[in-house]
DSSP file (Angstrom, degrees, kcal/mol; ACC not computed):
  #  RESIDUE AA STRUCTURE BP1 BP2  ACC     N-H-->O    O-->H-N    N-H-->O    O-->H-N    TCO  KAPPA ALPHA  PHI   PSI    X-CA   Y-CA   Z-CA
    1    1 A X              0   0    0      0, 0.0    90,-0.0     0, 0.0    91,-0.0   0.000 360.0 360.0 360.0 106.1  -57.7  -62.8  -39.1
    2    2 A X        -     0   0    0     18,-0.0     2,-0.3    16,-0.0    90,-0.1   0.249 360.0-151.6 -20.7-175.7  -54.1  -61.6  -39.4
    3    3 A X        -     0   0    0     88,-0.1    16,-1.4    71,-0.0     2,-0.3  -0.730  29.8 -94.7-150.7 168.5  -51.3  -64.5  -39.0
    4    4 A X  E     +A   18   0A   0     -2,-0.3    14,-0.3    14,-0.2     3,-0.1  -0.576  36.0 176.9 -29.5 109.8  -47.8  -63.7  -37.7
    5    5 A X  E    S+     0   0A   0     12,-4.0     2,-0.4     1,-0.3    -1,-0.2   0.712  74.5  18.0-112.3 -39.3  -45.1  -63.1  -40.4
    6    6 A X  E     -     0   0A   0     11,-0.2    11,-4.7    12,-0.1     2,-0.4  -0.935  57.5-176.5-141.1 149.0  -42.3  -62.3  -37.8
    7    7 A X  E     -A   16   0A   0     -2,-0.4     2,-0.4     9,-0.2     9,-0.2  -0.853   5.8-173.3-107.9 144.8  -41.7  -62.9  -34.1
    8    8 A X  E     -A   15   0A   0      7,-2.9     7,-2.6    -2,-0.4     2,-0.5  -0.956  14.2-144.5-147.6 141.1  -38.9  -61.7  -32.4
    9    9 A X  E     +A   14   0A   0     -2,-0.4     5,-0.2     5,-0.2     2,-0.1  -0.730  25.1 174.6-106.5 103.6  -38.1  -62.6  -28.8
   10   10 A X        -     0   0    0      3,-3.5    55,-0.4    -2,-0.5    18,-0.0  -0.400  41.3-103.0 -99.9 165.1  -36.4  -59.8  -26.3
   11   11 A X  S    S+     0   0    0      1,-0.1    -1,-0.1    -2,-0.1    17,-0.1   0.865 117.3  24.4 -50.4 -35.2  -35.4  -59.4  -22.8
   12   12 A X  S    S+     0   0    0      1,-0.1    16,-1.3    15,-0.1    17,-0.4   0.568 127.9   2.2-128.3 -19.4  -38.0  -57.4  -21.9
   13   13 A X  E     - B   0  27A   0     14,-0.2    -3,-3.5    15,-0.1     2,-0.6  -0.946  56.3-110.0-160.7-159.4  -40.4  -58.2  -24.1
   14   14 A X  E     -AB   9  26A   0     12,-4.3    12,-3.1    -2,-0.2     2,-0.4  -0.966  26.5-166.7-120.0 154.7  -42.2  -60.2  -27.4
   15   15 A X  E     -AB   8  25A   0     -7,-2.6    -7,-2.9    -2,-0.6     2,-0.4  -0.914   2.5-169.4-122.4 140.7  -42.8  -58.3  -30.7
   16   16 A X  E     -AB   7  24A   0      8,-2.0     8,-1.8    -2,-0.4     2,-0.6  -0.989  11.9-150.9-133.1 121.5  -45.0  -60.0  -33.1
   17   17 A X  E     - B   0  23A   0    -11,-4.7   -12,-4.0    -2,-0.4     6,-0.2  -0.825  28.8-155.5 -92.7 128.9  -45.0  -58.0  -37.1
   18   18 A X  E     -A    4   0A   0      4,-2.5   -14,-0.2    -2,-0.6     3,-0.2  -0.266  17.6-111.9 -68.5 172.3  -48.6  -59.1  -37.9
   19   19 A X  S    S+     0   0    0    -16,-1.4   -15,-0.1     1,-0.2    -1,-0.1   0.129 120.3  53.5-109.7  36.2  -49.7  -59.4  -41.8
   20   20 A X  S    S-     0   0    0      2,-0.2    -1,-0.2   -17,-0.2     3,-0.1  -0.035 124.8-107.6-117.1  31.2  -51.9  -56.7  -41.7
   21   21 A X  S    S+     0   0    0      1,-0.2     2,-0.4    -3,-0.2    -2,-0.1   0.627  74.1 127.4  67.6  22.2  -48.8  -54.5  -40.3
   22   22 A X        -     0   0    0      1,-0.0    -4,-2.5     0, 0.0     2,-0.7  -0.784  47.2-149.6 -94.3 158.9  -49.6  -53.9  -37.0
   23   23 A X  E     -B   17   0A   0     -2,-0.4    -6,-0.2    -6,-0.2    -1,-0.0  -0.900   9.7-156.9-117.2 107.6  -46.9  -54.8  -34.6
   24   24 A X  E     -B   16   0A   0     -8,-1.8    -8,-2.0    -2,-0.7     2,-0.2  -0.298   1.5-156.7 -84.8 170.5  -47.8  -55.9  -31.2
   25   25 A X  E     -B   15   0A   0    -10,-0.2    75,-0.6     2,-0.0     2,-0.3  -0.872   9.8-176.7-167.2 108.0  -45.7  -55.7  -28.4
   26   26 A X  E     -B   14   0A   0    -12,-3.1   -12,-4.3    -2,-0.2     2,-0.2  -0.915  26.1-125.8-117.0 136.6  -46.2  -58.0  -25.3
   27   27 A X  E  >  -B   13   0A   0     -2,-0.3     4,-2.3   -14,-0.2     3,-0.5  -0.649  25.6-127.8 -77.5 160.3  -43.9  -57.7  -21.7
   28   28 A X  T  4 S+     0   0    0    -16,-1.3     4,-0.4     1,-0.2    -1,-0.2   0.253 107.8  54.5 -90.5   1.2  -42.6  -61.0  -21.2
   29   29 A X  T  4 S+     0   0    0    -17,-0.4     4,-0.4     3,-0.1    30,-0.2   0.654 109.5  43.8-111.0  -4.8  -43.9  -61.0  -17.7
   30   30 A X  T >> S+     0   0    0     -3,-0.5     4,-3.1     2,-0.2     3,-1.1   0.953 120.3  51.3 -58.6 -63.0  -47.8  -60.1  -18.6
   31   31 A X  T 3< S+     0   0    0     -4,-2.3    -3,-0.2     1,-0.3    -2,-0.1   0.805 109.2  40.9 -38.8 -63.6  -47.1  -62.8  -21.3
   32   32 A X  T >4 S+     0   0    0     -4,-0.4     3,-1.1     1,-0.2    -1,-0.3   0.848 122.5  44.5 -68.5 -30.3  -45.8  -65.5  -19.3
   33   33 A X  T <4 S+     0   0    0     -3,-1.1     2,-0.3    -4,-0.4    -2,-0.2   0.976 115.6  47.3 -79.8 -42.3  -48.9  -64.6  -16.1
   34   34 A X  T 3< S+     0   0    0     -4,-3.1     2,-0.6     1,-0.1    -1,-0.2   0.397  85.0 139.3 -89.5  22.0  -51.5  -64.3  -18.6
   35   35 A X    < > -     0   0    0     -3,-1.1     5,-0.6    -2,-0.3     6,-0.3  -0.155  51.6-132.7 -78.3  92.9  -50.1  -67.5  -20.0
   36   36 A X  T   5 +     0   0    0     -2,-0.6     2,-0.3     4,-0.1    -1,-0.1   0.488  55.7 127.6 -40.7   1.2  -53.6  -70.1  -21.2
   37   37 A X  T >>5S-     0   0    0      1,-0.1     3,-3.2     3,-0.0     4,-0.6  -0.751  79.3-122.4-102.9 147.2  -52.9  -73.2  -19.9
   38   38 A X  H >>5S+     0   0    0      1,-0.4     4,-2.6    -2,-0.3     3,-0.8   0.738 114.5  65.1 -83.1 -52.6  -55.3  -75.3  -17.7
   39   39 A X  H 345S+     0   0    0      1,-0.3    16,-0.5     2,-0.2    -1,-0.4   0.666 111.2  27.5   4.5 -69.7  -51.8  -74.7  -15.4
   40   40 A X  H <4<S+     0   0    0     -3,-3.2    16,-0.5    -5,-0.6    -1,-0.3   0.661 130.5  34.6 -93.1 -34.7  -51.9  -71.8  -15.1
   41   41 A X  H << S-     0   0    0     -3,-0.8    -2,-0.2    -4,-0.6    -3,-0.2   0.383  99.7-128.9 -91.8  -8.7  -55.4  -70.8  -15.2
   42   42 A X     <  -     0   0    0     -4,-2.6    -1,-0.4    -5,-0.2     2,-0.3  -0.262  27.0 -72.1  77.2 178.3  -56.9  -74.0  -13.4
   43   43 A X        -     0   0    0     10,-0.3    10,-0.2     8,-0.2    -1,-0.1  -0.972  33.6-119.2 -77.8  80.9  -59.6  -76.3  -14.4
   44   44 A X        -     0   0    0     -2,-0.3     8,-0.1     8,-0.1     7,-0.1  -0.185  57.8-103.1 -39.1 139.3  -63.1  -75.5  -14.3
   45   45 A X        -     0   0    0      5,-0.6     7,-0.0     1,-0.1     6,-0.0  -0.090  31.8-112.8 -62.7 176.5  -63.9  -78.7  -11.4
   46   46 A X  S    S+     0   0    0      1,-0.2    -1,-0.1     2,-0.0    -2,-0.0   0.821 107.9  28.7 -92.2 -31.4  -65.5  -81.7  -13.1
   47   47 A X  S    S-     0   0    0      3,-0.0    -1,-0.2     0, 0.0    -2,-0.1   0.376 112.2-106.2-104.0  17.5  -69.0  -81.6  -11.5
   48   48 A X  S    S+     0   0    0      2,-0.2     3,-0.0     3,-0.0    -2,-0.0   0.586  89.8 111.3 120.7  28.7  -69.1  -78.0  -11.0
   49   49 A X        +     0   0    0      1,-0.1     2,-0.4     2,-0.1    -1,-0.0   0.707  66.3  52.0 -93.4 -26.6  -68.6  -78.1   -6.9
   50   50 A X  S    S-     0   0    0      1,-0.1    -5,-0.6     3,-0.0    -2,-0.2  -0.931  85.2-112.2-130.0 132.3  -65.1  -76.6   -6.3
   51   51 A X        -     0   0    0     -2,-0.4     2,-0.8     1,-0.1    -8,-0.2   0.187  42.6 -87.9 -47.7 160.0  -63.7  -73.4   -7.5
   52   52 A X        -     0   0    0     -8,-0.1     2,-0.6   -10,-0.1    -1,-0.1  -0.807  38.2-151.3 -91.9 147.1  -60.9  -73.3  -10.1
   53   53 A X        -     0   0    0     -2,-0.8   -10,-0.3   -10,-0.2     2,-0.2  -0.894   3.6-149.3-105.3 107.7  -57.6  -73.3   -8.9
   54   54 A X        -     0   0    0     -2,-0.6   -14,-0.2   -12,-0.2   -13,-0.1  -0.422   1.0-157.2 -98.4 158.3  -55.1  -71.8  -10.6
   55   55 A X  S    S+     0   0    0    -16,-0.5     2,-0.6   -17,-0.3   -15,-0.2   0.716  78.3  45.7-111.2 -13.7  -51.7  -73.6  -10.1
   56   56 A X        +     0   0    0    -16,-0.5    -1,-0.2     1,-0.2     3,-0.1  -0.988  61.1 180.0-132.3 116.7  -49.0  -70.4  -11.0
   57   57 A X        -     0   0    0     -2,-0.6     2,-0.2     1,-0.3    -1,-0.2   0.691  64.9  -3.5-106.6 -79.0  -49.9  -67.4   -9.4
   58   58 A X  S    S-     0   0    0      1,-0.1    -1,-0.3     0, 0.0     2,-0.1  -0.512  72.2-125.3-140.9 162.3  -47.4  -64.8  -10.5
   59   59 A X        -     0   0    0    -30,-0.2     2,-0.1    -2,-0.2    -1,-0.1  -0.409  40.1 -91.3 -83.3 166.6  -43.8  -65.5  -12.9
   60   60 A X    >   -     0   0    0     -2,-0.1     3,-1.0     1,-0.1     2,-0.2  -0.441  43.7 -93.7 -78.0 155.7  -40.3  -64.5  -11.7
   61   61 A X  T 3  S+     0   0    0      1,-0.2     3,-0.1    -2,-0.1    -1,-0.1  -0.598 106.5  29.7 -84.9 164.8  -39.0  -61.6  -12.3
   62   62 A X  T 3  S+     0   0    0     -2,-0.2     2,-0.3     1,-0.2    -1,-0.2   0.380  84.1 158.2  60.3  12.3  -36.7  -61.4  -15.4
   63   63 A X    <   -     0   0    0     -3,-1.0     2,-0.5     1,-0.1   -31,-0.2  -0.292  18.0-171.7 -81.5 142.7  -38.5  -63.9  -17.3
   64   64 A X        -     0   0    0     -2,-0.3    17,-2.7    -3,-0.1     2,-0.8  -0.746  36.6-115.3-126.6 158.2  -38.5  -64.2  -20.6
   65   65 A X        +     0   0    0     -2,-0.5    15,-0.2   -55,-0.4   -56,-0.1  -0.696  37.7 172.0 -92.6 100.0  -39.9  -65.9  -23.7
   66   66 A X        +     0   0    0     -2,-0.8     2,-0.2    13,-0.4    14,-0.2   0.908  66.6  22.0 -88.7 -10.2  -36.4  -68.2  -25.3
   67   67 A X  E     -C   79   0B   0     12,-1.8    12,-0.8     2,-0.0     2,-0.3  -0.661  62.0-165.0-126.7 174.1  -38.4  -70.0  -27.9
   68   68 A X  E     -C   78   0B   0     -2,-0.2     2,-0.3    10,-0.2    10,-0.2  -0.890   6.2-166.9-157.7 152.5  -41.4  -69.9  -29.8
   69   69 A X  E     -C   77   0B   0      8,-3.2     8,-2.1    -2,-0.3     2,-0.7  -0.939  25.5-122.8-123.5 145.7  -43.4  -72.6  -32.0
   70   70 A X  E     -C   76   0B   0     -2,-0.3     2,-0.5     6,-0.2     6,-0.2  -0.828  18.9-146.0 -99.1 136.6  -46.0  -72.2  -34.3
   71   71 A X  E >>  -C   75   0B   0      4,-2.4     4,-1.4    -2,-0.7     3,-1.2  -0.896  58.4 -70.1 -94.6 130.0  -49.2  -74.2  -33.3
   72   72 A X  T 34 S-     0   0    0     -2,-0.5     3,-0.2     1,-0.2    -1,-0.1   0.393  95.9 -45.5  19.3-135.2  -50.7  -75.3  -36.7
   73   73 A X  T 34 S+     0   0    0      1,-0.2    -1,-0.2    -3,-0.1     3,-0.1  -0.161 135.9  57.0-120.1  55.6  -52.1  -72.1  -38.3
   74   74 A X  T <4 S+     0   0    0     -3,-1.2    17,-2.3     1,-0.3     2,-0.3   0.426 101.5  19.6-149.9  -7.5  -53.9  -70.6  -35.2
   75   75 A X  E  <  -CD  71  90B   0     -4,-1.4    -4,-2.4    15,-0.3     2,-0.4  -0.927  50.6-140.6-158.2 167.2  -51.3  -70.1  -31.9
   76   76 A X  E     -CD  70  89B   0     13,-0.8    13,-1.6    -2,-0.3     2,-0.2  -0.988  15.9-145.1-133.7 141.4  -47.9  -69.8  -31.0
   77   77 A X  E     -C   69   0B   0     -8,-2.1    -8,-3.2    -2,-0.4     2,-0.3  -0.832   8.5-152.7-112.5 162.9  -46.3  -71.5  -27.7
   78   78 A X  E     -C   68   0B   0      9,-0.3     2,-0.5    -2,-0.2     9,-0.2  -0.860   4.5-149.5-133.6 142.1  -43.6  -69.8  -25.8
   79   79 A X  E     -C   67   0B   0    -12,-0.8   -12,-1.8    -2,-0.3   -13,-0.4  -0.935  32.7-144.7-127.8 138.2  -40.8  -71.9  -23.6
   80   80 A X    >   -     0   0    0      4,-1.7     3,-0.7    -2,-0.5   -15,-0.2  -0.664  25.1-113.0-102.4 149.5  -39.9  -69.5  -20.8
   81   81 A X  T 3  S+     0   0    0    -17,-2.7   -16,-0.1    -2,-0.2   -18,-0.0   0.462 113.2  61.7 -52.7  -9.5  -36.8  -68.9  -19.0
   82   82 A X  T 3  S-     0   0    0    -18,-0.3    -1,-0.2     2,-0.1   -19,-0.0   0.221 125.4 -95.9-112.9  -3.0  -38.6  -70.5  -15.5
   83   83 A X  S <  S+     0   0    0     -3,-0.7     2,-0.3     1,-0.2    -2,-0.1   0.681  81.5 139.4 100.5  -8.4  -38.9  -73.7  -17.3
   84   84 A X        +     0   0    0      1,-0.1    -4,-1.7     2,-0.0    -1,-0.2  -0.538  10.0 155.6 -67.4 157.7  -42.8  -73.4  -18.5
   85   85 A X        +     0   0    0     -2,-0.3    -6,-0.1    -6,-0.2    -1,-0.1   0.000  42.8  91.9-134.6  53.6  -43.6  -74.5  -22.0
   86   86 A X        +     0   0    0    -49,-0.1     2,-0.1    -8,-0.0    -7,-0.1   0.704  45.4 110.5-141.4  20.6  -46.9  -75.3  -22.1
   87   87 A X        -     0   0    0     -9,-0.2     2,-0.5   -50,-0.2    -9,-0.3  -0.178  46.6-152.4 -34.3 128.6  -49.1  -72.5  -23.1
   88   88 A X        -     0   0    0    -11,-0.1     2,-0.6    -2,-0.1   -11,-0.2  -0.969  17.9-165.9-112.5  97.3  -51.0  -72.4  -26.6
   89   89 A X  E     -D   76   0B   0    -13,-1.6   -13,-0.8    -2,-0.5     5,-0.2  -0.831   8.5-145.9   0.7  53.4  -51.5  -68.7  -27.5
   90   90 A X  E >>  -D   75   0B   0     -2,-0.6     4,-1.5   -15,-0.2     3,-1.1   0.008  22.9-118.0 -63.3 164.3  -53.9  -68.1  -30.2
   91   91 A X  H >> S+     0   0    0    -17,-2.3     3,-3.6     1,-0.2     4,-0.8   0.946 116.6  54.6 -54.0 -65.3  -53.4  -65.3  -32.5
   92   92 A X  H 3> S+     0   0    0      1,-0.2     4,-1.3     2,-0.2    -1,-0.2   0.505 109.6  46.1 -27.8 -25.2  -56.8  -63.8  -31.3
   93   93 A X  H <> S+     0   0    0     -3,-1.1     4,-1.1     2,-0.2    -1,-0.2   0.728 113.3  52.6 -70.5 -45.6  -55.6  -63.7  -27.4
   94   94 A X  H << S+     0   0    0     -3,-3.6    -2,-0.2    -4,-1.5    -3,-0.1   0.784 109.2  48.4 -83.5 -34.6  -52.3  -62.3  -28.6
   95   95 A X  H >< S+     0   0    0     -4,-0.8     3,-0.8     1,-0.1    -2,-0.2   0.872 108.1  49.5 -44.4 -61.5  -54.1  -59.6  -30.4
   96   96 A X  H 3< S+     0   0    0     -4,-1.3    -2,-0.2     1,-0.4    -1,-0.1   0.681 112.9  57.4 -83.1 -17.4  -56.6  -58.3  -27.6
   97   97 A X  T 3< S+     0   0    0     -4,-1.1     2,-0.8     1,-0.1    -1,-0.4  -0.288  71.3 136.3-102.9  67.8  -53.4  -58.2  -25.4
   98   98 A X    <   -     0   0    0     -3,-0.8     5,-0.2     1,-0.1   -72,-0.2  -0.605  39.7-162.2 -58.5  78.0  -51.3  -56.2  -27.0
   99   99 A X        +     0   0    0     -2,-0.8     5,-0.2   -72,-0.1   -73,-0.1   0.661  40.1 135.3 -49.7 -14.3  -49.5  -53.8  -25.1
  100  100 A X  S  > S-     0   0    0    -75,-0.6     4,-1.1     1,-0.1   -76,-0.1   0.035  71.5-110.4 -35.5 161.0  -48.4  -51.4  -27.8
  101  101 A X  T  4 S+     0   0    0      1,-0.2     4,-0.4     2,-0.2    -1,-0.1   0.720 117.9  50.3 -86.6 -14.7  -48.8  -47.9  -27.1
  102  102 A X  T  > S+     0   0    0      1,-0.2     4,-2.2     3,-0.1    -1,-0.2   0.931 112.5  44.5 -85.6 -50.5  -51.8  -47.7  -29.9
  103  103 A X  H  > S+     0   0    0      2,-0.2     4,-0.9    -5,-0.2    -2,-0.2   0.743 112.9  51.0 -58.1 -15.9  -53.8  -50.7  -28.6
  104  104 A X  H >X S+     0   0    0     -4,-1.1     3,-2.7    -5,-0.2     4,-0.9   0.836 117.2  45.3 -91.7 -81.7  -53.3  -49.4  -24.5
  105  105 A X  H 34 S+     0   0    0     -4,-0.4    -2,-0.2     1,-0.3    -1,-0.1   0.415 110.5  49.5 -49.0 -16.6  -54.7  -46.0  -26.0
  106  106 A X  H 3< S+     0   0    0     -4,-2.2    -1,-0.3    -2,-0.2    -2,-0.2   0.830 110.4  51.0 -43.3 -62.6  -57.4  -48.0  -28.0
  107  107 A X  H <<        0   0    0     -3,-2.7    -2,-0.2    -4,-0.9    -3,-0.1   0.601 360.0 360.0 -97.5 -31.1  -58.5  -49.9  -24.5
  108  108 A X     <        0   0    0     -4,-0.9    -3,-0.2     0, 0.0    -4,-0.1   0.559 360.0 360.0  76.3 360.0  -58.7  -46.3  -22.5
């Protein structure tokens, strides 16, 4: 599994250089909606009765990623301009969305 070697954090979007070279490129307002946490995505219910409920439906516009942490040696989290932080990103997540122009042509 690749790792990160550098991120760098734009207006418009994040660029990640991988170590097997590739360089992804995510917009920072896919990022922040498609963002994994139970927040954002809901809960599955706890006795399986009630749908999940997702708590963020869609980001502001202009938002952006101002920080980034590395989570041990498996994710990165992203504090947003709107005041989120609390998304875990694993590399693998960040990999199958990539929006670079080779990975959208990849996807069809």
């Amino acid at each position: 599994m690749p790792v990160p070697k550098k991120v760098s954090l734009g207006e418009r979007e994040v660029k990640i250089v991988w170590s097997d070279g590739h360089e992804s490129a995510h917009n920072n307002r896919s990022l922040r909606e498609a963002c994994p946490c139970a927040m954002c995505q809901g809960e599955p219910p706890a006795i399986g009765i009630s749908p999940v409920i997702r708590l963020t439906v869609a980001a502001p516009e202009g938002v952006a990623a101002r920080r980034y942490a590395m989570v041990g040696r498996y994710a990165i989290s992203f504090s947003w301009s709107d005041g989120h932080a609390t998304g875990i990103y694993p590399y693998d997540y960040l990999l199958a969305s990539c929006e670079c122009a080779a990975c959208l042509a990849a996807r069809g």
